[in-house]
Short mmCIF file of the C-alpha atoms (twelve columns), coordinates in Angstrom:
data_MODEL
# 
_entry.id   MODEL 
# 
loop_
_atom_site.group_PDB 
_atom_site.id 
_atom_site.type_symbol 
_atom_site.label_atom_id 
_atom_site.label_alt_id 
_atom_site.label_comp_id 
_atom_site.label_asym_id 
_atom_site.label_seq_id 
_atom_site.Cartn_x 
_atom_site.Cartn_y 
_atom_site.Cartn_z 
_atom_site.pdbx_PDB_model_num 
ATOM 1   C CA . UNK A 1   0.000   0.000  0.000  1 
ATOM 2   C CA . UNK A 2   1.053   3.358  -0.829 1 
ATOM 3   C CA . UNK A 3   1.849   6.732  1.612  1 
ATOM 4   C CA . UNK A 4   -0.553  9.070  0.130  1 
ATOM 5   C CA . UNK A 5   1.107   12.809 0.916  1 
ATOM 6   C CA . UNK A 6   -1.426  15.376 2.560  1 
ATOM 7   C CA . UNK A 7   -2.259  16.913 -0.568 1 
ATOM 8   C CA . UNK A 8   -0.961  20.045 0.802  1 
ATOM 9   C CA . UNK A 9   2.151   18.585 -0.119 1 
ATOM 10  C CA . UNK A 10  1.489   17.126 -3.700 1 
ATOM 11  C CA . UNK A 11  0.259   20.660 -4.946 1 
ATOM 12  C CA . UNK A 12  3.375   22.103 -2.878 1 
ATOM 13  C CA . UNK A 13  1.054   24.803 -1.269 1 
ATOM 14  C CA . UNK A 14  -1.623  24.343 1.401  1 
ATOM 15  C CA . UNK A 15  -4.938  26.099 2.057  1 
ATOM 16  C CA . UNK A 16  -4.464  29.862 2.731  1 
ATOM 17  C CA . UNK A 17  -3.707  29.890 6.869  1 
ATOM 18  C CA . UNK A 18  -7.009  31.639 7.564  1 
ATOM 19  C CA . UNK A 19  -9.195  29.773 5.472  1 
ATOM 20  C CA . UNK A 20  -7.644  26.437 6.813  1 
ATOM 21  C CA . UNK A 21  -8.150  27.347 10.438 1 
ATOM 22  C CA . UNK A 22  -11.718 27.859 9.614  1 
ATOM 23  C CA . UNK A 23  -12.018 24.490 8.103  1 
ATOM 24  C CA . UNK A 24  -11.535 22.732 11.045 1 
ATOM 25  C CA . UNK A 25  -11.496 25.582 13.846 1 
ATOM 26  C CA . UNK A 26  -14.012 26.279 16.479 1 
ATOM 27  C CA . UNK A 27  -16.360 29.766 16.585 1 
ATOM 28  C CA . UNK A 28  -15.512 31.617 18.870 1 
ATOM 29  C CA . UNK A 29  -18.344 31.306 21.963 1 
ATOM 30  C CA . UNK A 30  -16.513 34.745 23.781 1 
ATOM 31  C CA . UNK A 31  -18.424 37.477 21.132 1 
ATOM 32  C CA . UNK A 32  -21.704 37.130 22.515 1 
ATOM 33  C CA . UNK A 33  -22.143 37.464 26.243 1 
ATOM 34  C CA . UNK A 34  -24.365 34.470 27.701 1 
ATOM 35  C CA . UNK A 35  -26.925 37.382 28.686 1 
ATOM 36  C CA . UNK A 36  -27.362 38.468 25.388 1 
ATOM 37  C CA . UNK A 37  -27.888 34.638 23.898 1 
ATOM 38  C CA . UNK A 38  -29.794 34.046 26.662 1 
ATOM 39  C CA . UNK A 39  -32.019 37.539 25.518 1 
ATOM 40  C CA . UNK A 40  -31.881 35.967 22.140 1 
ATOM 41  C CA . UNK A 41  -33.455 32.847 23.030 1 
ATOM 42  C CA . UNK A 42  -36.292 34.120 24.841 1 
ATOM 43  C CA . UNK A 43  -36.998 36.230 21.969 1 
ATOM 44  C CA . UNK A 44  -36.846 33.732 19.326 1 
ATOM 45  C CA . UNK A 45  -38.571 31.014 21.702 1 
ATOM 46  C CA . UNK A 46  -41.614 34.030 22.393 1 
ATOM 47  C CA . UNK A 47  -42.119 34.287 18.763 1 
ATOM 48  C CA . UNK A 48  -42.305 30.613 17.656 1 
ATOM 49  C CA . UNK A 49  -44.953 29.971 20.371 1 
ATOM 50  C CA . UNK A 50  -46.816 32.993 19.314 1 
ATOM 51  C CA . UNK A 51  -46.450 31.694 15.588 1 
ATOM 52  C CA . UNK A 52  -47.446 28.235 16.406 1 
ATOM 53  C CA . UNK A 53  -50.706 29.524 18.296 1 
ATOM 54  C CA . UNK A 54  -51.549 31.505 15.582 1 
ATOM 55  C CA . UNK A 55  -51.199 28.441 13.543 1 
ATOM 56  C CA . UNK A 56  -53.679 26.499 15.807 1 
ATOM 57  C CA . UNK A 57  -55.674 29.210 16.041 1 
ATOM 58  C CA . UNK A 58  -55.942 29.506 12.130 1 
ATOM 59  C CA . UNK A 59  -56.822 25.758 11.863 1 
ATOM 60  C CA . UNK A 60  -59.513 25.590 14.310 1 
ATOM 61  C CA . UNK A 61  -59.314 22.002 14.657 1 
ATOM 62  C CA . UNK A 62  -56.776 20.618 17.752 1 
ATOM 63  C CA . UNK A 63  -56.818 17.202 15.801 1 
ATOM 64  C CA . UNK A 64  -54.852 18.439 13.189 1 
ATOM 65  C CA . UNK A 65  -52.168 21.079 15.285 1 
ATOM 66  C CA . UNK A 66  -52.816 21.189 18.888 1 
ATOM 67  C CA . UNK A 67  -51.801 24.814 20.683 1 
ATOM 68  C CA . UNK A 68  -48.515 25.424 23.000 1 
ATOM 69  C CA . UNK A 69  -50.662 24.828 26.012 1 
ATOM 70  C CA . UNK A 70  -52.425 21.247 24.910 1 
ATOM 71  C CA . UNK A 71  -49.026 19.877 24.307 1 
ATOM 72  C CA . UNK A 72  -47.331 20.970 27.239 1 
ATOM 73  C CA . UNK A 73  -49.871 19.735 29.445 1 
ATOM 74  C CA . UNK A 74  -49.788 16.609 27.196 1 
ATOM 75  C CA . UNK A 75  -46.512 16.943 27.524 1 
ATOM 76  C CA . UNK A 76  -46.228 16.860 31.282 1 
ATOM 77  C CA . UNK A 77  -48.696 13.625 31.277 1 
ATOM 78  C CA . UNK A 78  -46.520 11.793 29.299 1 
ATOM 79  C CA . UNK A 79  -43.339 12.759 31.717 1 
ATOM 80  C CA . UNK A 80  -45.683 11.428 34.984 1 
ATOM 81  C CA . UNK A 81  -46.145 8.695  32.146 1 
ATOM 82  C CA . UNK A 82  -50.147 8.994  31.854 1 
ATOM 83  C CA . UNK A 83  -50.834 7.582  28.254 1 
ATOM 84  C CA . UNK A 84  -54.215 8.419  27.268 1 
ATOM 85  C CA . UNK A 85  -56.903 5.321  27.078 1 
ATOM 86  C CA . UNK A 86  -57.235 5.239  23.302 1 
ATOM 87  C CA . UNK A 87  -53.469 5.072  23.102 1 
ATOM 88  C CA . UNK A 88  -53.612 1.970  25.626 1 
ATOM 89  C CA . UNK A 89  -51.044 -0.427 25.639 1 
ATOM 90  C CA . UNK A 90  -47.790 2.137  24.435 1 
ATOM 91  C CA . UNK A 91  -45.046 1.967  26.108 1 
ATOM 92  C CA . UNK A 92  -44.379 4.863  28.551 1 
ATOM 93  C CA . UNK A 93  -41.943 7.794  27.787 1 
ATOM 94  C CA . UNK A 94  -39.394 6.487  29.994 1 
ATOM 95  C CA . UNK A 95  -39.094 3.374  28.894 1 
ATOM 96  C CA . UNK A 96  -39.464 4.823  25.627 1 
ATOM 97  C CA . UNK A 97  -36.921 7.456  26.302 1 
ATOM 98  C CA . UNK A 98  -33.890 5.245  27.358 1 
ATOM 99  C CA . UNK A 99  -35.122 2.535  24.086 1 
ATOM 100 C CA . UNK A 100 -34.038 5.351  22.077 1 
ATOM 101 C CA . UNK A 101 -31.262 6.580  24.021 1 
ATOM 102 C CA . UNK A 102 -29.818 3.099  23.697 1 
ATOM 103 C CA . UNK A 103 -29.862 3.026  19.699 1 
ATOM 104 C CA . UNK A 104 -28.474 6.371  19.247 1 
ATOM 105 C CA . UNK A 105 -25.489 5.586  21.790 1 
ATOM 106 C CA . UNK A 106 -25.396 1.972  19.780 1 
ATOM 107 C CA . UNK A 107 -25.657 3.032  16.333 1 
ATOM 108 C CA . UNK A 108 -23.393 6.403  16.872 1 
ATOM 109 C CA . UNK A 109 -20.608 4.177  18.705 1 
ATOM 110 C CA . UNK A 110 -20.676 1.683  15.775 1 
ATOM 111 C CA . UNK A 111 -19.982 4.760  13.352 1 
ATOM 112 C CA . UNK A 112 -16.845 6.165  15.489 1 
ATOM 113 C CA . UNK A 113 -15.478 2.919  15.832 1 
ATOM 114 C CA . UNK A 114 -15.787 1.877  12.119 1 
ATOM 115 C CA . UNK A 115 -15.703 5.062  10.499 1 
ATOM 116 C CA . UNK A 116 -12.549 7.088  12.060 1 
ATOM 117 C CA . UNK A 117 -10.360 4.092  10.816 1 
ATOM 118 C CA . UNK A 118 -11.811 3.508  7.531  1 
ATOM 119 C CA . UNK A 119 -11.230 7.602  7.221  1 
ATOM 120 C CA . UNK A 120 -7.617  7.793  8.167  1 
ATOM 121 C CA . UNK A 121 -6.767  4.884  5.645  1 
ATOM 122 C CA . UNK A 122 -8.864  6.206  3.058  1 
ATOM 123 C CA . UNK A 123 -6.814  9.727  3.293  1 
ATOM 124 C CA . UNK A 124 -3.625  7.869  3.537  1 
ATOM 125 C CA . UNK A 125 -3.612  5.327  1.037  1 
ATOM 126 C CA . UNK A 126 -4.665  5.289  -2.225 1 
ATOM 127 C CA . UNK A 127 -5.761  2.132  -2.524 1 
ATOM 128 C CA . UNK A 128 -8.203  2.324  0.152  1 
ATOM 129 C CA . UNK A 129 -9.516  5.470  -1.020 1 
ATOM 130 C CA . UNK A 130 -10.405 4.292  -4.490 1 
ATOM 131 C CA . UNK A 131 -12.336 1.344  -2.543 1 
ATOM 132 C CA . UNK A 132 -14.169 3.963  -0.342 1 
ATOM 133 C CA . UNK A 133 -14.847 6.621  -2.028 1 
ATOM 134 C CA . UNK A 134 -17.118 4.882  -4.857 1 
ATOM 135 C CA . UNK A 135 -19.406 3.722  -1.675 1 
ATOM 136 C CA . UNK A 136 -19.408 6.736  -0.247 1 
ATOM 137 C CA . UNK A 137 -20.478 8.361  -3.482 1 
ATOM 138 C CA . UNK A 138 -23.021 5.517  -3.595 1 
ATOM 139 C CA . UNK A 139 -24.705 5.821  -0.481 1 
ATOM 140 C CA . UNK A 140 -24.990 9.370  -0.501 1 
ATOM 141 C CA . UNK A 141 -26.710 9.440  -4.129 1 
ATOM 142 C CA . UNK A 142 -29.484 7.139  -2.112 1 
ATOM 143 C CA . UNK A 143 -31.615 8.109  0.419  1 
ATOM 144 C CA . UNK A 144 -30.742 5.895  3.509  1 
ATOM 145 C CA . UNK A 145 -34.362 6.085  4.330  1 
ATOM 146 C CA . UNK A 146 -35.130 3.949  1.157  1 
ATOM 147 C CA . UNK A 147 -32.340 1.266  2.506  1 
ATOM 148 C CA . UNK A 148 -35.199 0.946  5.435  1 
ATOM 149 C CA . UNK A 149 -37.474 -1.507 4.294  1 
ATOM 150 C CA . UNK A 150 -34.633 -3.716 2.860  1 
ATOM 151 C CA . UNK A 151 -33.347 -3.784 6.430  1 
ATOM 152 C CA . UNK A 152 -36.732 -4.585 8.052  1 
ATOM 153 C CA . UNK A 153 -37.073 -7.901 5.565  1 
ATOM 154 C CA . UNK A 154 -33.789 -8.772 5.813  1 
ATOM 155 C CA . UNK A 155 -33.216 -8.829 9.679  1 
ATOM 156 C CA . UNK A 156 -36.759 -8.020 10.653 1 
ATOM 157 C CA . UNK A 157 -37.958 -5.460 12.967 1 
ATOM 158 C CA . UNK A 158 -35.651 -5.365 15.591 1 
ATOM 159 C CA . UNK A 159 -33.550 -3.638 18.026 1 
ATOM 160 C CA . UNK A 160 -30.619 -4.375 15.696 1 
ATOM 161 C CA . UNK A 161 -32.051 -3.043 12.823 1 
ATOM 162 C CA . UNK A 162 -32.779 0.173  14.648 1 
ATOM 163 C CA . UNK A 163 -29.244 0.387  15.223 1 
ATOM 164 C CA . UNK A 164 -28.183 -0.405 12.105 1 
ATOM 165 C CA . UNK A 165 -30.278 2.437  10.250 1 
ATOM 166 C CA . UNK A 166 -28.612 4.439  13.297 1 
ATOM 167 C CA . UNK A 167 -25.098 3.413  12.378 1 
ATOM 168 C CA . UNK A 168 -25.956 4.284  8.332  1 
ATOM 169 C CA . UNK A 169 -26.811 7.363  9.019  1 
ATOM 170 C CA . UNK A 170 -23.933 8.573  10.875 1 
ATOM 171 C CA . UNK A 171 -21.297 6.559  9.834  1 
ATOM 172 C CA . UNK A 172 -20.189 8.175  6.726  1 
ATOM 173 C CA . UNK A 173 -20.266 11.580 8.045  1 
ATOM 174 C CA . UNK A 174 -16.931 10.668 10.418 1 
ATOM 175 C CA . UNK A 175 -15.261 8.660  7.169  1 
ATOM 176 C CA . UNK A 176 -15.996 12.178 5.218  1 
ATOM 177 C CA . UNK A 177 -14.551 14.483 7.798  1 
ATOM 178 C CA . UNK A 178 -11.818 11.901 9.182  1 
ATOM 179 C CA . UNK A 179 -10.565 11.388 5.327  1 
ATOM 180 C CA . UNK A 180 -10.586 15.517 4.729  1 
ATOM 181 C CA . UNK A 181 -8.990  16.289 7.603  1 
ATOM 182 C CA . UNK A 182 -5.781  13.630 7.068  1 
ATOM 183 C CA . UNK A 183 -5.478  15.061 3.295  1 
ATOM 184 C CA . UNK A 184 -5.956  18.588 4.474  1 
ATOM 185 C CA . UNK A 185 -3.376  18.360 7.495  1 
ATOM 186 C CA . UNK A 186 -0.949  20.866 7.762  1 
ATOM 187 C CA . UNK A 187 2.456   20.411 5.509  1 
ATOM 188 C CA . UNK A 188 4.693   21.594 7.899  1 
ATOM 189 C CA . UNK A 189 3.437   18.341 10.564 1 
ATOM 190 C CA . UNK A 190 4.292   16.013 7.221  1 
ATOM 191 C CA . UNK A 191 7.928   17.641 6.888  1 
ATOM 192 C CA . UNK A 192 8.549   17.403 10.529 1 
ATOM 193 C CA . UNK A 193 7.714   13.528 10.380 1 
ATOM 194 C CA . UNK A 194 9.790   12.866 7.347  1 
ATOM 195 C CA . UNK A 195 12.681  15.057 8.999  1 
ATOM 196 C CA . UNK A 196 13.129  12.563 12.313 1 
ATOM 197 C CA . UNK A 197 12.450  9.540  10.315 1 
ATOM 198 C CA . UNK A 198 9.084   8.580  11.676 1 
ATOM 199 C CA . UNK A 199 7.756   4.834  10.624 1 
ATOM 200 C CA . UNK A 200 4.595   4.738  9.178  1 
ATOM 201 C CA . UNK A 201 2.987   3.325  12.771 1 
ATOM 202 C CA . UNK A 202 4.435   6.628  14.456 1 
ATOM 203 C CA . UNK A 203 3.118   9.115  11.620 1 
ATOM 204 C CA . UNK A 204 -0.510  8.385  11.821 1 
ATOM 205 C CA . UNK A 205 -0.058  8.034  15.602 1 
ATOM 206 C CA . UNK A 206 1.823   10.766 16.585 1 
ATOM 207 C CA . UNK A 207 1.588   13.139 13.684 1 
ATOM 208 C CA . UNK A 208 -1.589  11.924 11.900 1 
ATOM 209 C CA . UNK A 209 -4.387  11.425 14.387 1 
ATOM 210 C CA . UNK A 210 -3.479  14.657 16.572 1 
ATOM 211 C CA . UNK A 211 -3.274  16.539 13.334 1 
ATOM 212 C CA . UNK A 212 -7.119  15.552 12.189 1 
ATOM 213 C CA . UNK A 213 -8.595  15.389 15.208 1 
ATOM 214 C CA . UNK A 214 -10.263 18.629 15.188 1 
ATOM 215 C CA . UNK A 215 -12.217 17.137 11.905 1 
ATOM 216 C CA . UNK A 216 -13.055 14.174 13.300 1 
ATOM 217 C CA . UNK A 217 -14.572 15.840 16.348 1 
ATOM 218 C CA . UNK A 218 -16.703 18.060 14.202 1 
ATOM 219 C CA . UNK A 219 -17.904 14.783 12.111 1 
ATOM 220 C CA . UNK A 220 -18.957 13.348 15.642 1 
ATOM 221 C CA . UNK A 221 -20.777 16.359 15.871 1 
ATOM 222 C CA . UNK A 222 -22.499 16.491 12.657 1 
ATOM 223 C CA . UNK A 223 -23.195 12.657 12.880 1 
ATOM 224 C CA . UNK A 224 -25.016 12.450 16.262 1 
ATOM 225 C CA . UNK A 225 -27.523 14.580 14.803 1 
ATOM 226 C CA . UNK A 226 -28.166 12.230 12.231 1 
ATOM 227 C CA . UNK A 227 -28.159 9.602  14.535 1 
ATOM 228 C CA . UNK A 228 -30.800 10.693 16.342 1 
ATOM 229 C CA . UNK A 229 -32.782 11.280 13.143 1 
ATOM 230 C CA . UNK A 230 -31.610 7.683  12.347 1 
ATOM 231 C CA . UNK A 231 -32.944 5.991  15.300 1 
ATOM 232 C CA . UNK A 232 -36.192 7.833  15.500 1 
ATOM 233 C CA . UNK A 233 -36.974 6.906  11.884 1 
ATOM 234 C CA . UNK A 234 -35.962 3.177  12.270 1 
ATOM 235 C CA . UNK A 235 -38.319 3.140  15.137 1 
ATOM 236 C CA . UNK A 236 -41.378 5.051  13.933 1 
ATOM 237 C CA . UNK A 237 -41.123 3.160  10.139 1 
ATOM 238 C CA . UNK A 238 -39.961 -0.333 11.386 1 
ATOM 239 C CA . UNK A 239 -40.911 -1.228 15.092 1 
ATOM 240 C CA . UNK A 240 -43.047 1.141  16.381 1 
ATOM 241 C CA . UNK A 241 -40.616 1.596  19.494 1 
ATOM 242 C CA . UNK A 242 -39.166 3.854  21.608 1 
ATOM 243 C CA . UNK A 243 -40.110 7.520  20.779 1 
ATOM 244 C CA . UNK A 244 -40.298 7.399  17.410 1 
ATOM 245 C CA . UNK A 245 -42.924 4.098  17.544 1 
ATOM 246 C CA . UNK A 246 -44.895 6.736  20.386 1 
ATOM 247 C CA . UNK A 247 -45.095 9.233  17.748 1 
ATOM 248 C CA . UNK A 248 -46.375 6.950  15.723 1 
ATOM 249 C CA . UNK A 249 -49.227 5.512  17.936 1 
ATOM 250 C CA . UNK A 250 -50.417 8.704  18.765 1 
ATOM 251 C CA . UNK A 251 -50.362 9.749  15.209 1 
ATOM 252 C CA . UNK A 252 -52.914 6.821  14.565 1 
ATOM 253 C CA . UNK A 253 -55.010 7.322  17.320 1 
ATOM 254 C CA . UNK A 254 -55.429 10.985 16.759 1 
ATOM 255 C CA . UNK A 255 -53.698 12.221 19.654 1 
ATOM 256 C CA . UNK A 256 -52.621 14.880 18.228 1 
ATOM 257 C CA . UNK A 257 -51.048 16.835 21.441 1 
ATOM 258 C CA . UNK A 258 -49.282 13.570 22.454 1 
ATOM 259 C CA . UNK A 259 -48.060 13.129 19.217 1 
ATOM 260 C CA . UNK A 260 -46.485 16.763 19.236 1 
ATOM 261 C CA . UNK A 261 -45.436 16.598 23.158 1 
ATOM 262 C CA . UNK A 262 -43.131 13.581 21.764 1 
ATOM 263 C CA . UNK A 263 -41.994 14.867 18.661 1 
ATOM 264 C CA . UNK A 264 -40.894 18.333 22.143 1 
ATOM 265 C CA . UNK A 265 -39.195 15.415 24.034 1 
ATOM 266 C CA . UNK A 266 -37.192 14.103 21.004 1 
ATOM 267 C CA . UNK A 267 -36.453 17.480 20.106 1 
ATOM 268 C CA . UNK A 268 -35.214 18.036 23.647 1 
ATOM 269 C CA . UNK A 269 -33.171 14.989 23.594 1 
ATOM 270 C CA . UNK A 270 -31.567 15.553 21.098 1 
ATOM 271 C CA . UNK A 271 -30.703 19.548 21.950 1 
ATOM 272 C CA . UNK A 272 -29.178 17.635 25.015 1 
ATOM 273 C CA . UNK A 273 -27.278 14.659 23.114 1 
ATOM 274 C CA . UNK A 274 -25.833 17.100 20.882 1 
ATOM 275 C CA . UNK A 275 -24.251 19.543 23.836 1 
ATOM 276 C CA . UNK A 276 -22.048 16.686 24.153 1 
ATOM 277 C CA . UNK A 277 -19.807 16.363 21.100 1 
ATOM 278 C CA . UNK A 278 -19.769 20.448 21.448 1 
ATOM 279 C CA . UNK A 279 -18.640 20.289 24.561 1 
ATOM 280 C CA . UNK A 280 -15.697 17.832 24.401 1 
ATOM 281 C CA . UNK A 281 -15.171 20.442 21.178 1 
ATOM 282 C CA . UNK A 282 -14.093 23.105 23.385 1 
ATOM 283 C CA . UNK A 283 -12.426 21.446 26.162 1 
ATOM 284 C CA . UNK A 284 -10.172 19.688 23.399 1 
ATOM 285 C CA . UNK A 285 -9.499  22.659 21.082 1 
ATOM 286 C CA . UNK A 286 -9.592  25.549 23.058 1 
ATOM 287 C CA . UNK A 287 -6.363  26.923 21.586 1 
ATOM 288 C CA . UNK A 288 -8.147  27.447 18.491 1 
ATOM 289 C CA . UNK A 289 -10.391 29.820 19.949 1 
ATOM 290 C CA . UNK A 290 -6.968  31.389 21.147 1 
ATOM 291 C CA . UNK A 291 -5.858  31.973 17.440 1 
ATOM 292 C CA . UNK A 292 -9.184  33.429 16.294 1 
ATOM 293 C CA . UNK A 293 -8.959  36.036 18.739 1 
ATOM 294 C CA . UNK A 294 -5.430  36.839 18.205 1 
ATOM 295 C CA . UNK A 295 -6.432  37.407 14.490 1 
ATOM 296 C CA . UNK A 296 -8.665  39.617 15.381 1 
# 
């Protein structure tokens, strides 16, 4: 197998500094006071519930779009997990809660493990990039969603297939931003390993993976999201599970507030989920916020 160079290197001039920094950098949090976001948010927040009533108001009918109020209350029931009589026999929203938890932890572990290898070879080598990329191109021509039903009737409707779909959707993301950011790694870190003599083991370990980390953070971050959009659509199409397979029951039964109060809690999870990838973002690459300011 063959050493690809950082292609830095093979057009024997990186990325302009500034514009490469932004590739993989961090924004910098420090503009905007946390009063003012805070201010921003209860703005914005005031004027999509005001929207939305006028919406409910405007349909007159709380079977199609329930109001803020129905679907907090509903909202509250299904927290104290009260699910109404003609919805009898769903599972309750903490059970449901952690069912779903489970697959997006599941299926988003899969996709780190698997994809930030596959992603360093594929920038590295040439031969594992012409077997990777053609896949990649593949599966992002084709809806995953229309992969679904080939899952359900090959493995049936299952907690593994949940995961799977989970795993699919995220997957690819890291082997995107993994592969970029080993190609797009900075020429002077290349030099500096051909300079001491470093074996191929100790480039990708000590020069490599440091050097793309920053990218492969960032497609962490961009695949939980589509995790969570995995799971809930693996269990609201396939086994009627977890929060998506709620949804779905309350959908049929014309519980429309319940329906919306879990479509509130899955958008709540996955606000929360996705703090966490930002997070670790910061902590790890805080002297990149250092080098925006100093630019500035």
């Amino acid at each position: 197998m063959v050493l690809l160079i950082p292609k830095s290197l093979e057009e024997g001039e990186g990325l302009p500094e500034a514009e490469a920094e932004t590739a993989t950098g961090i924004e910098n949090p420090s503009g905007i006071s946390f009063q003012k976001k805070l201010i921003a948010f209860i703005v914005s927040f005031s004027v999509f519930l005001l929207l939305w009533q006028l919406v409910a108001n405007e349909s007159g009918n709380s079977l199609i779009v329930a109001g803020p109020l129905p679907v907090f209350q509903s909202l509250v029931n299904l927290l104290q997990n009260h699910i109404p009589l003609i919805a009898r026999g769903a599972e309750t929203a903490d059970s449901a809660i952690l069912e779903t938890l489970e697959v997006i932890v599941l299926g988003f572990a899969l996709s780190v493990v698997v994809g930030i290898p596959i992603g360093i070879a594929a920038g590295l080598y040439r031969s594992v990039e012409g077997v990777v990329e053609p896949w990649v191109s593949v599966v992002y021509s084709i809806p995953i969603v229309a992969l679904v039903p080939v899952i359900y009737y090959g493995i049936g409707a299952s907690f593994t297939a949940d995961v799977l779909i989970a795993f699919l959707f995220s997957v690819f993301t890291i082997i995107i931003n993994t592969q970029n950011g080993v190609r797009y790694m900075s020429n002077s870190l290349a030099e500096v390993g051909r300079t001491y003599g470093a074996t191929s083991w100790q480039f990708i370990t000590k020069i490599v993976v440091p050097a793309s980390t920053p990218d492969m953070v960032t497609g962490m971050r961009i695949a939980v999201g589509r995790a969570i959009l995995g799971a809930v659509l693996a269990e609201a199409l396939i086994g009627e599970t977890g929060l998506g397979g709620l949804m779905m029951i309350f959908q049929a039964t014309f519980s429309t507030s319940y329906m919306m109060a879990a479509v509130v809690l899955i958008a709540i999870m996955g606000i929360l989920v996705l703090q966490v990838p930002k997070i670790l973002e910061h902590r790890l690459f805080k002297w990149k916020e250092t080098e925006r300011l100093a630019r500035m």
